[in-house]
ROFIRO-615239 format. One line per field, with one value per residue: residue in one letter; x, y, z negated of N, C-alpha, C in turn; residue number from 1. Coordinates in steps of 0.05 Angstrom, whole numbers. Layout:
BEGIN
resn (A; ...)
nxx (X; ...)
nyy (Y; ...)
nzz (Z; ...)
caxx (X; ...)
cayy (Y; ...)
cazz (Z; ...)
cxx (X; ...)
cyy (Y; ...)
czz (Z; ...)
resi (NUM; ...)
END
This chain:
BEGIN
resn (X; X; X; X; X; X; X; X; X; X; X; X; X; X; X; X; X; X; X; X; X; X; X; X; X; X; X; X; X; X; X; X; X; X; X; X; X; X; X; X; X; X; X; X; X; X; X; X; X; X; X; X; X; X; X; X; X; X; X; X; X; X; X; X; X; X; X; X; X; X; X; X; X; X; X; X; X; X; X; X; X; X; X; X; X; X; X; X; X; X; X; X; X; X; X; X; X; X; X; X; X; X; X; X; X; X; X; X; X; X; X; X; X; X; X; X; X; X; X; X; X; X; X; X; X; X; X; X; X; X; X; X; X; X; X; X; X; X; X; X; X; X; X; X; X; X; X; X; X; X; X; X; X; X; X; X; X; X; X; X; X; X; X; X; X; X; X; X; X; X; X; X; X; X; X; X; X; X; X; X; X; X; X; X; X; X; X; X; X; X; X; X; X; X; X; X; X; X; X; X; X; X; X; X; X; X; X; X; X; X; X; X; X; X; X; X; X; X; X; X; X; X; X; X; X; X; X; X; X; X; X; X; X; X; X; X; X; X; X; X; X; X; X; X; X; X; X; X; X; X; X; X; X; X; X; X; X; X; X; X; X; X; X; X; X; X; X; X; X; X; X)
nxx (4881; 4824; 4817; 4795; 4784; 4775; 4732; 4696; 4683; 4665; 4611; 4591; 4580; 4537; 4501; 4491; 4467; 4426; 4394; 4388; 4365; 4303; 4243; 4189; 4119; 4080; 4040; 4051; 4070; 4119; 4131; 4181; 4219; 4254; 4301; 4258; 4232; 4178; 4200; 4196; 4152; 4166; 4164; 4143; 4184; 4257; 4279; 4322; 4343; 4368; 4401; 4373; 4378; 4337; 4270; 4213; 4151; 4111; 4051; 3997; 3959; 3916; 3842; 3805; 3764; 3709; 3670; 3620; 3600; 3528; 3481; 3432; 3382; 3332; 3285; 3256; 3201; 3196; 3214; 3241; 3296; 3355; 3408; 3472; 3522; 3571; 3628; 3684; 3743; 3802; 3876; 3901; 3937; 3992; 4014; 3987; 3954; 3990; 4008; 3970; 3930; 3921; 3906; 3881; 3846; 3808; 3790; 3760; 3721; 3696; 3686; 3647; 3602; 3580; 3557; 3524; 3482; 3462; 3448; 3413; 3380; 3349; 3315; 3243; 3220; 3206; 3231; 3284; 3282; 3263; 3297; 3350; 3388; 3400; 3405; 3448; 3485; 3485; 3510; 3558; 3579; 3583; 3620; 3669; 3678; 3690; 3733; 3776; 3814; 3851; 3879; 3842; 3801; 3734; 3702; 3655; 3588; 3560; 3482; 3469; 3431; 3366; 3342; 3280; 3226; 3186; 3133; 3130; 3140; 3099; 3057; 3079; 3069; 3014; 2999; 3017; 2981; 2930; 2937; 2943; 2895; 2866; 2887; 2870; 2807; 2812; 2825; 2786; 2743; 2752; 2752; 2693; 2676; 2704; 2674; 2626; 2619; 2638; 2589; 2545; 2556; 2541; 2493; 2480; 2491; 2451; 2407; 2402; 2401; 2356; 2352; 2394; 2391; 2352; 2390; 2421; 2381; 2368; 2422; 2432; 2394; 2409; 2448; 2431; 2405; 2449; 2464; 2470; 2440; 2387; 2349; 2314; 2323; 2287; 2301; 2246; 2226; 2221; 2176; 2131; 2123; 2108; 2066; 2029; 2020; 1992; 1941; 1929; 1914; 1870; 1829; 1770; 1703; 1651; 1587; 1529; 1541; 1544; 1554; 1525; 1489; 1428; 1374; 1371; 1369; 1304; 1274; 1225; 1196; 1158; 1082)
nyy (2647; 2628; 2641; 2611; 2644; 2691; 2678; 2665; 2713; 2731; 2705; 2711; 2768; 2769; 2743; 2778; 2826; 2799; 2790; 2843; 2875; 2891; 2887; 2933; 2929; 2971; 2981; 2961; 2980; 2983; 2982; 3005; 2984; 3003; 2966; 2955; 3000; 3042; 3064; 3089; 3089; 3059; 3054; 3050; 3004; 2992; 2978; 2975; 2948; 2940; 2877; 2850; 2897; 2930; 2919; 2902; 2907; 2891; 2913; 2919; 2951; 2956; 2950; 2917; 2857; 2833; 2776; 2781; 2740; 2707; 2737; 2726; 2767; 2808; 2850; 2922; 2904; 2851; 2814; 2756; 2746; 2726; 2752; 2775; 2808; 2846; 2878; 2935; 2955; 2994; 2997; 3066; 3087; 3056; 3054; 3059; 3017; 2967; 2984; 2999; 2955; 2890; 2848; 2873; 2863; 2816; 2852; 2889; 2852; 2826; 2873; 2893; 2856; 2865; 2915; 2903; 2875; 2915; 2960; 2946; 2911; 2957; 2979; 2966; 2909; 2923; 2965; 2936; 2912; 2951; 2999; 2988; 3022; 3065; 3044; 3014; 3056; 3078; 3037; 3036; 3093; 3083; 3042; 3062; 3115; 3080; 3042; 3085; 3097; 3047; 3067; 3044; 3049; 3047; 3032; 3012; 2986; 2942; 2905; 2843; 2791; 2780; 2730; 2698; 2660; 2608; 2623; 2668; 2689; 2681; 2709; 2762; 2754; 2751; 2802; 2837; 2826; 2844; 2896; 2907; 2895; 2929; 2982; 2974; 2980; 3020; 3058; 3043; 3069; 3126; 3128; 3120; 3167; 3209; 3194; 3206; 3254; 3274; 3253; 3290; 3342; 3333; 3327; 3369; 3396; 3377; 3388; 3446; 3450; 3423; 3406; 3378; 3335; 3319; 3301; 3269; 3223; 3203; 3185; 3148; 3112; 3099; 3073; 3027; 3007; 2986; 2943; 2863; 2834; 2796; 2822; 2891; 2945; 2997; 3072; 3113; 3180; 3225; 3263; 3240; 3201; 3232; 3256; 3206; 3194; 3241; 3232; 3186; 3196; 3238; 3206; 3163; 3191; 3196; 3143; 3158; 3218; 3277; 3331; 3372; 3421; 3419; 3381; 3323; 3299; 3301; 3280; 3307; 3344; 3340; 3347)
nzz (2134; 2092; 2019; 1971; 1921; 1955; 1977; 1947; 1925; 1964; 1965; 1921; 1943; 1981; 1958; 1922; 1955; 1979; 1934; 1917; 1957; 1987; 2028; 2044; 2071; 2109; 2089; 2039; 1961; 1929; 1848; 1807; 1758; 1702; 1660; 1635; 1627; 1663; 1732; 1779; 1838; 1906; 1969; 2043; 2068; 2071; 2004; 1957; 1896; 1835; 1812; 1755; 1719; 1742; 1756; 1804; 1826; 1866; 1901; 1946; 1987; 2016; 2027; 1989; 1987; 1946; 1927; 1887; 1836; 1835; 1798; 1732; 1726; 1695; 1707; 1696; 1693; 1677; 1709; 1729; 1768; 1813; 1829; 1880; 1897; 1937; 1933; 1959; 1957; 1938; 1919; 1901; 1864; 1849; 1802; 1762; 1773; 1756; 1701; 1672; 1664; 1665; 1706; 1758; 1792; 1768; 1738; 1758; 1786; 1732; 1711; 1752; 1749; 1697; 1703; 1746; 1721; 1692; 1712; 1749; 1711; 1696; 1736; 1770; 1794; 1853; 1860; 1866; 1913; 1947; 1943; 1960; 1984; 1935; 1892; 1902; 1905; 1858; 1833; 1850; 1838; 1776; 1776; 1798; 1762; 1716; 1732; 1746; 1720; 1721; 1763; 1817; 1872; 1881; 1938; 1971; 1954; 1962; 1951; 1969; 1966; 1938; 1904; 1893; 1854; 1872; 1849; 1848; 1898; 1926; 1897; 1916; 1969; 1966; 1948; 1981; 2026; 2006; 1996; 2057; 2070; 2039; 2072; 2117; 2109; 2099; 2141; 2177; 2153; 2150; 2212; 2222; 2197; 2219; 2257; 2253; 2251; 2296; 2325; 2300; 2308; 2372; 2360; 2354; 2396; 2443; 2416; 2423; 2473; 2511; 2567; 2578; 2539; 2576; 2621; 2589; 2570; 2629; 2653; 2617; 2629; 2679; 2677; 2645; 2694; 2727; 2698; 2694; 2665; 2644; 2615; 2591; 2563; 2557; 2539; 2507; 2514; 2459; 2454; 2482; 2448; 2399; 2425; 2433; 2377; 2362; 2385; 2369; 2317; 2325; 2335; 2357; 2376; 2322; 2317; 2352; 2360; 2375; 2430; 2430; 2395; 2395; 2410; 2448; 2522; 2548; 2500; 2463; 2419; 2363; 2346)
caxx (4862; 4809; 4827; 4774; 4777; 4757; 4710; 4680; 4678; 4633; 4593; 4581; 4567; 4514; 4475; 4482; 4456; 4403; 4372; 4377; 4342; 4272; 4229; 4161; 4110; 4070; 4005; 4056; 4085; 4130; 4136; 4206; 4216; 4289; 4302; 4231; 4210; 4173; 4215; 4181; 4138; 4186; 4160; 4151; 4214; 4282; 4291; 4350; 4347; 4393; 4385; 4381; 4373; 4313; 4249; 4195; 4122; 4091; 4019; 3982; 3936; 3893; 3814; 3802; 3735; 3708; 3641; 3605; 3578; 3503; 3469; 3415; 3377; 3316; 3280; 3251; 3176; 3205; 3225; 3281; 3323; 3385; 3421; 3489; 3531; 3595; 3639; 3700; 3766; 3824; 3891; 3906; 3955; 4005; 4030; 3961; 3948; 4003; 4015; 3939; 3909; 3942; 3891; 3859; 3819; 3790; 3777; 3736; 3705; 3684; 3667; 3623; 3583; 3558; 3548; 3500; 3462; 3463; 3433; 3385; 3360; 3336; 3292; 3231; 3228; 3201; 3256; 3314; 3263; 3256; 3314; 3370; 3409; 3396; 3419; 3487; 3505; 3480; 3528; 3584; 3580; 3587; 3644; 3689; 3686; 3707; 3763; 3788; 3835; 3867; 3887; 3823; 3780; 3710; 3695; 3628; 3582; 3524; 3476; 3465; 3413; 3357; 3329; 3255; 3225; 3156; 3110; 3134; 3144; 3068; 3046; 3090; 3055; 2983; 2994; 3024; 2955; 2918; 2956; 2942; 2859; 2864; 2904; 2855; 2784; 2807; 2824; 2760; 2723; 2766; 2742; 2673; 2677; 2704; 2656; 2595; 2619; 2631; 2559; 2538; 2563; 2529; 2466; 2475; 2490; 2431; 2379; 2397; 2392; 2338; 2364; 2419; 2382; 2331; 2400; 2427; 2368; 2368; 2446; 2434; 2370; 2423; 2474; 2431; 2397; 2472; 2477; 2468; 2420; 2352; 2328; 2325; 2313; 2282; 2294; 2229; 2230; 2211; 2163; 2121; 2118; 2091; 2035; 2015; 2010; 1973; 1917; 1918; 1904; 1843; 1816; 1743; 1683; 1631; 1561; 1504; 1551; 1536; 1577; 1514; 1473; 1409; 1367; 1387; 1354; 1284; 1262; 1204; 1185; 1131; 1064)
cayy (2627; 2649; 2634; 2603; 2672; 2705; 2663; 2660; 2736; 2741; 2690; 2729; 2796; 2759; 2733; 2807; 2827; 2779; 2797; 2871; 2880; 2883; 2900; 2926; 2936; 2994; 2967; 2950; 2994; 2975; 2991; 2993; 2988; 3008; 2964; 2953; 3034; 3050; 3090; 3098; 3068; 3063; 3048; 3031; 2999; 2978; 2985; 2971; 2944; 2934; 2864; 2839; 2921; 2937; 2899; 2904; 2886; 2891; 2920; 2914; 2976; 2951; 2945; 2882; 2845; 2816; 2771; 2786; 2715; 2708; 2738; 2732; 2792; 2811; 2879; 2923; 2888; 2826; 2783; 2739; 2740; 2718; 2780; 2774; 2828; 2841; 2902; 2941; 2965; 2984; 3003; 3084; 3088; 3024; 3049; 3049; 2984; 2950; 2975; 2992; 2929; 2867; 2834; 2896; 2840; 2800; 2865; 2892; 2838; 2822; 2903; 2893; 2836; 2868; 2932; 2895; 2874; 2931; 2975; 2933; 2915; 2982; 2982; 2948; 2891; 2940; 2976; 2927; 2899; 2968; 3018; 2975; 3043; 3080; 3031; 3015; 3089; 3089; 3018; 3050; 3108; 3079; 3025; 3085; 3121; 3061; 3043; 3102; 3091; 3029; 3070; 3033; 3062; 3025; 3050; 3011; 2967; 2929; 2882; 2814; 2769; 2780; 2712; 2705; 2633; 2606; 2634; 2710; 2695; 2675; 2731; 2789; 2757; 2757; 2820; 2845; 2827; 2855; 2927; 2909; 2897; 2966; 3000; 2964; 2990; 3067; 3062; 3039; 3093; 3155; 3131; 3119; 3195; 3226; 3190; 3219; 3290; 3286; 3260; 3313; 3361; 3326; 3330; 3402; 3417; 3366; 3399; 3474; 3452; 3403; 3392; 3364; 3316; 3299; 3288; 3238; 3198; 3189; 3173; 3125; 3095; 3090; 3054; 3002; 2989; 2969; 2914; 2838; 2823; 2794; 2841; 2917; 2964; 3038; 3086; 3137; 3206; 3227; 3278; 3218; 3181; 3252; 3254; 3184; 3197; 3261; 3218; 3163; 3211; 3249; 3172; 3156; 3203; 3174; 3134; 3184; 3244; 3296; 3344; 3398; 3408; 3416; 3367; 3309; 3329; 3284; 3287; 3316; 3348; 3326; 3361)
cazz (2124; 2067; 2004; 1943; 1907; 1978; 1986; 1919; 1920; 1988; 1967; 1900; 1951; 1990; 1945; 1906; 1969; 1975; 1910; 1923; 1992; 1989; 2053; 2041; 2095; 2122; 2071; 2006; 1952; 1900; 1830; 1802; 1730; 1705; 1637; 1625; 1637; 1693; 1743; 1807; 1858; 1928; 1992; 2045; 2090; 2065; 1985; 1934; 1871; 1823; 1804; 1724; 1721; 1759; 1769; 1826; 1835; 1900; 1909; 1971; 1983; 2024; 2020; 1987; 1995; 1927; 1931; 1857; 1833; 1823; 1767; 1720; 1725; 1683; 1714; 1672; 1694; 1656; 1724; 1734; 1790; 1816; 1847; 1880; 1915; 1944; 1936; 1978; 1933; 1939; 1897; 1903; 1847; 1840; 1781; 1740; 1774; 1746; 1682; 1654; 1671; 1674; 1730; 1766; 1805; 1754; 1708; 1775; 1778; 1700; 1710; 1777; 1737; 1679; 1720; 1767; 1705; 1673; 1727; 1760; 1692; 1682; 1752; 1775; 1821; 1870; 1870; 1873; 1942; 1972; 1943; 1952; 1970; 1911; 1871; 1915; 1901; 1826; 1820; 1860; 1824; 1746; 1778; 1802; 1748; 1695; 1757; 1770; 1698; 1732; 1800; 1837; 1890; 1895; 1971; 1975; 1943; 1973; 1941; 1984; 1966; 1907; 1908; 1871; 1853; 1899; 1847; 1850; 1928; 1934; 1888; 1926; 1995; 1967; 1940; 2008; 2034; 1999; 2015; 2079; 2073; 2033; 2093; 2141; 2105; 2095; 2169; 2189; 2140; 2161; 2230; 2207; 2171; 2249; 2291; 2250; 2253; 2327; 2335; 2298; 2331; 2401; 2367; 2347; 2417; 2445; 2406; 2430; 2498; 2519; 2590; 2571; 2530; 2584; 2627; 2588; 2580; 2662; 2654; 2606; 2657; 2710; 2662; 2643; 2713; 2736; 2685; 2707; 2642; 2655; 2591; 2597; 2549; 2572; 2525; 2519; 2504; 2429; 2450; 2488; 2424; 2395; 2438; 2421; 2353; 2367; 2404; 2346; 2295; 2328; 2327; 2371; 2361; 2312; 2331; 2350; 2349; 2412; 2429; 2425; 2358; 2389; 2428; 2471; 2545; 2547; 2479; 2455; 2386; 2345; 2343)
cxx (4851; 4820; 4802; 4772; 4768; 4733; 4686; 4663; 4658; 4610; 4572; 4568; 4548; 4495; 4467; 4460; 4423; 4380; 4366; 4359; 4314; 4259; 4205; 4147; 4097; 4046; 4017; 4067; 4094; 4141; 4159; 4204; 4248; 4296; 4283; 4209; 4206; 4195; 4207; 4166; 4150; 4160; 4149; 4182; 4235; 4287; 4309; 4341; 4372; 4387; 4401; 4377; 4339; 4303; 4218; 4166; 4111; 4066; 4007; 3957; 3911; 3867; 3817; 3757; 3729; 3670; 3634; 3593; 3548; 3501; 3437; 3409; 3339; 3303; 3259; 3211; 3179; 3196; 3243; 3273; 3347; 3394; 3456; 3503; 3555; 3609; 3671; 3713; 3784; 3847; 3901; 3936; 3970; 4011; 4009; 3956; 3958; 4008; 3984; 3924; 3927; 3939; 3874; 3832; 3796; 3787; 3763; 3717; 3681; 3662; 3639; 3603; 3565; 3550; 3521; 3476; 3454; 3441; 3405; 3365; 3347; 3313; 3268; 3235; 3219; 3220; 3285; 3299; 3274; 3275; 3344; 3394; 3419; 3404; 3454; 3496; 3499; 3507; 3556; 3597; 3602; 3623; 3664; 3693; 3698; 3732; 3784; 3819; 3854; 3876; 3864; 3798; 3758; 3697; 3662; 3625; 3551; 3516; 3464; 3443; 3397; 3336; 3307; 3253; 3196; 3147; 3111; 3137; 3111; 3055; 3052; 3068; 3025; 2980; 3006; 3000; 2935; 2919; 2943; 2903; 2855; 2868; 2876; 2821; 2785; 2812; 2798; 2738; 2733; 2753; 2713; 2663; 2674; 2685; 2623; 2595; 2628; 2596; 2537; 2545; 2549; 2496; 2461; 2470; 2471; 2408; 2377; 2396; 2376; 2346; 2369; 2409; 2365; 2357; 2417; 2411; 2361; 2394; 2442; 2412; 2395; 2453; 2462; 2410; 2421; 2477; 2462; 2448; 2393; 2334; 2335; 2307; 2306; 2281; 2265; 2226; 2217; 2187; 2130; 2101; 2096; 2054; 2025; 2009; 1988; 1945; 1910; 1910; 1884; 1820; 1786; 1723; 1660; 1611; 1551; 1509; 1546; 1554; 1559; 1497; 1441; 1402; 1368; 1368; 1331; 1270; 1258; 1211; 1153; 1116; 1059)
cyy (2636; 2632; 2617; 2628; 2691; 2697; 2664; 2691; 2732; 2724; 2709; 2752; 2791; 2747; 2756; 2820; 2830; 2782; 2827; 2884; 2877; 2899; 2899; 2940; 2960; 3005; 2966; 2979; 2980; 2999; 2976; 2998; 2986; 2999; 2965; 2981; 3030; 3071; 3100; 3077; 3077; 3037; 3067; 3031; 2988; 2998; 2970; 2965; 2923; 2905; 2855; 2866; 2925; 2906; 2915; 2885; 2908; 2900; 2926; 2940; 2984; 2946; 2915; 2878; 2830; 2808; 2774; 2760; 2723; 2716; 2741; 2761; 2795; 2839; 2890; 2914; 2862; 2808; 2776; 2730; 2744; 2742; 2776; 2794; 2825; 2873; 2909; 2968; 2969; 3002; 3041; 3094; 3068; 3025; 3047; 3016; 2966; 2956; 2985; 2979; 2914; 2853; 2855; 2873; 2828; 2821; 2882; 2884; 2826; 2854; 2901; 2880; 2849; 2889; 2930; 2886; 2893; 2957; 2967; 2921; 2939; 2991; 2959; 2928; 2903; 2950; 2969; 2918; 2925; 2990; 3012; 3005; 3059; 3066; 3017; 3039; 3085; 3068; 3032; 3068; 3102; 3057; 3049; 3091; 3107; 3060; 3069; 3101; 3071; 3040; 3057; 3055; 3045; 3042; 3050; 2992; 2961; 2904; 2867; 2812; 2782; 2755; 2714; 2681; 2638; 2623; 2668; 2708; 2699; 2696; 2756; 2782; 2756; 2793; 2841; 2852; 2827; 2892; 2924; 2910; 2921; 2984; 3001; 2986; 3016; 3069; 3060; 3058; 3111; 3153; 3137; 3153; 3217; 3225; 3203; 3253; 3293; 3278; 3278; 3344; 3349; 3331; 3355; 3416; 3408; 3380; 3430; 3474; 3423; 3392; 3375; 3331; 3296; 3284; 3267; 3214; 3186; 3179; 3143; 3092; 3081; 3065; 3033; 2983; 2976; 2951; 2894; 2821; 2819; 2809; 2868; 2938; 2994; 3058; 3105; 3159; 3210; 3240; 3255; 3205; 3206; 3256; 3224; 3191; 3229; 3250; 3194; 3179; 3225; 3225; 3180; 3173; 3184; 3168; 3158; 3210; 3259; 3314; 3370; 3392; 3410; 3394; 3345; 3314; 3285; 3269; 3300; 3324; 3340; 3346; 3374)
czz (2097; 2044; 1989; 1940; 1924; 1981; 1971; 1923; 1949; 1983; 1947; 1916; 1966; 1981; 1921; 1927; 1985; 1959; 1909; 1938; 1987; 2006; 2046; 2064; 2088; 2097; 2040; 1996; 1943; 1873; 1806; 1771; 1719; 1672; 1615; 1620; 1657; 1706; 1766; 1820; 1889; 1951; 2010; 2061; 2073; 2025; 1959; 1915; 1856; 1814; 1765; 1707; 1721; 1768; 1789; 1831; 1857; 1897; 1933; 1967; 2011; 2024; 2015; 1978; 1971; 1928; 1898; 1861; 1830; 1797; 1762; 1709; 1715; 1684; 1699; 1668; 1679; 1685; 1723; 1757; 1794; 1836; 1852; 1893; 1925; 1944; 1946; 1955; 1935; 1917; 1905; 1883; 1840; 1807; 1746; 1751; 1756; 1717; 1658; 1654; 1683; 1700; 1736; 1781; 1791; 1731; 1728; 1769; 1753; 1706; 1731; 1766; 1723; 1683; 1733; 1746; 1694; 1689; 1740; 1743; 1684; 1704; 1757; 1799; 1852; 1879; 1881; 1911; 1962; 1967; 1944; 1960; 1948; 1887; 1880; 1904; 1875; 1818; 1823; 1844; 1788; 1752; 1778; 1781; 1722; 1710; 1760; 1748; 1707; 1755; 1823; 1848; 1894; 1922; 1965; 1958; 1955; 1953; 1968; 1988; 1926; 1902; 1883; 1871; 1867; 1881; 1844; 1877; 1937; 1921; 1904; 1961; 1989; 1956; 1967; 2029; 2032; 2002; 2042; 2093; 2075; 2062; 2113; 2136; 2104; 2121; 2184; 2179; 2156; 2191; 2236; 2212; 2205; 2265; 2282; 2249; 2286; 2339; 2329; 2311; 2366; 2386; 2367; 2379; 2438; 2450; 2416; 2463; 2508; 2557; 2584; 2553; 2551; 2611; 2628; 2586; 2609; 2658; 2634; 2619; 2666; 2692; 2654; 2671; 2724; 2720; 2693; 2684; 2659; 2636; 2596; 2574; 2557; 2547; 2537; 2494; 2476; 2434; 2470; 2465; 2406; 2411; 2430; 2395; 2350; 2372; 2384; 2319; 2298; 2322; 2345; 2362; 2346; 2323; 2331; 2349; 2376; 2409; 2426; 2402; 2370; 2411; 2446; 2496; 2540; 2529; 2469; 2426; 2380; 2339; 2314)
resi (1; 2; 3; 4; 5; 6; 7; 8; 9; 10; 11; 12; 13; 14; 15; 16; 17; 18; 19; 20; 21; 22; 23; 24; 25; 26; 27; 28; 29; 30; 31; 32; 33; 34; 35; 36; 37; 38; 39; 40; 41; 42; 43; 44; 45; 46; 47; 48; 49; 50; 51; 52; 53; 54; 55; 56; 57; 58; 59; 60; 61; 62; 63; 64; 65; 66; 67; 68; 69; 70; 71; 72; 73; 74; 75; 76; 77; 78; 79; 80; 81; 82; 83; 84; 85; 86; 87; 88; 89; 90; 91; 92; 93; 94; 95; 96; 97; 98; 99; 100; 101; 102; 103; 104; 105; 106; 107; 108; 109; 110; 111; 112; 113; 114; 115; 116; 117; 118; 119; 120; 121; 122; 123; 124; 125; 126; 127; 128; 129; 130; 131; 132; 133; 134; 135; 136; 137; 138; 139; 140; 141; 142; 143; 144; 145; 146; 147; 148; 149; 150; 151; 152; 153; 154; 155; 156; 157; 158; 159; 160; 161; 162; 163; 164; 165; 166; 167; 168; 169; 170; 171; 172; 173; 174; 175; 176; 177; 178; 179; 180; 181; 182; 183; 184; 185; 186; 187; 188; 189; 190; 191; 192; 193; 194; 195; 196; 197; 198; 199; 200; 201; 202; 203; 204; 205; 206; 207; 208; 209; 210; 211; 212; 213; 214; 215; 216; 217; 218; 219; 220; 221; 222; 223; 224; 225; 226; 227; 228; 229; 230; 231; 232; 233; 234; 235; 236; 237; 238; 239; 240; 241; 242; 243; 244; 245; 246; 247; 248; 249; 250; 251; 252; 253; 254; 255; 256; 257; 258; 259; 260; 261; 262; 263; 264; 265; 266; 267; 268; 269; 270; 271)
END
């Protein structure tokens, strides 16, 4: 039968036990600290510590997901908007984590903030609209390298949302369409510009052959006797019109004019 002092004593080795054992998973490290020095970072699976000795903090080294609040953002056109993002982090070194930054999270975070101002104040509102890569990699970029002192990996960084107010929404869509008139009128010139150098070219090749000319004016006959109009226009030939004006410009012979200078036939001369 156990005694008290047996008893006492297993109780004492199970709850030594108890405090020693620490299971970390597949995802955790731990970092042991031996009398307030660092001494290693152990994992993962089944590890020992001494306890009252040795102390242990946990770090998870998994990607973590941080939403960036809204910010006031001032581009270097002098707009304001509200820009928010979200960026993808995780811990590579536990042992910078924990002992060069007290809160790696909220000193991300603080960092991701004045980052996102800091960059996107320096482009136009053009660019935060239409280069949102080029400015993910420029943010990414400047985060890492502050992070990388704490053991942090910034993987990625996207920006969200760059919300504008109505009267920069109504300016970017009248000025949208106006781009789009532009687009519309050099399209219709450039066409314009083609279709008079291919009719040039038809008259070039027209004029060196006159057939060809007198065969499209019968094609074009026969194209407008098949339409269902009660009006019909006939084209006529230019050289037509030439003779008419030939015949209006000789104009009527004058009164009393003959066509011979002497005589008309059945009068006489004077004695």
């Amino acid at each position: 039968m156990f005694t008290y002092p047996i008893l006492i004593t297993v109780g004492v080795v199970i709850l030594f036990l108890a405090a020693s054992i620490r299971i970390l998973r597949e995802y955790e490290r731990g970092v042991v600290f031996l009398l307030g020095r660092f001494w290693k970072a152990k994992g993962p699976g089944i590890i020992i510590i001494i306890p009252f000795i040795q102390q242990m903090v946990r770090m998870d080294l998994r990607t973590i997901v941080m939403d960036v609040p809204s910010q006031d953002v001032i581009s270097q056109d002098n707009v304001s908007v509200q820009v928010n993002a979200v960026i993808y982090f995780r811990v590579i070194d536990p042992e910078k984590a924990v002992i060069q930054v007290e809160d790696f999270q909220e000193a991300t975070s603080q960092l991701a903030q004045t980052t996102l101002r800091s960059v996107l104040g320096r482009h136009d509102l053009d660019d935060m609209l239409a280069q949102r890569d080029r400015l993910n990699d420029d943010i990414q970029t400047i985060l890492d390298e502050h992070s990388d002192a704490w053991g942090i990996k910034i993987s990625n960084v996207e920006i969200k949302h760059v919300d504008l107010d109505d009267s920069m929404i109504r300016a970017i869509a009248k000025q949208a369409e106006a781009e789009r008139l532009r687009r519309a009128k050099v399209i219709y010139a450039e066409g314009e510009l083609q279709a008079s150098h291919k009719l040039q070219e038809a008259a070039t090749i027209l004029a060196q052959q006159p057939e060809s000319l007198q065969l499209r004016y019968l094609q074009t006959i026969t194209d407008t006797a098949n339409d269902k109009s009660s009006t019909y226009l006939f084209p006529m030939p230019m050289q037509l019109f030439e003779q008419f004006a030939n015949a209006a410009g000789r104009g009527p012979a004058p009164a009393g004019a003959t066509d011979t200078d002497g005589p008309a036939p059945g009068e006489g001369t004077g004695a």
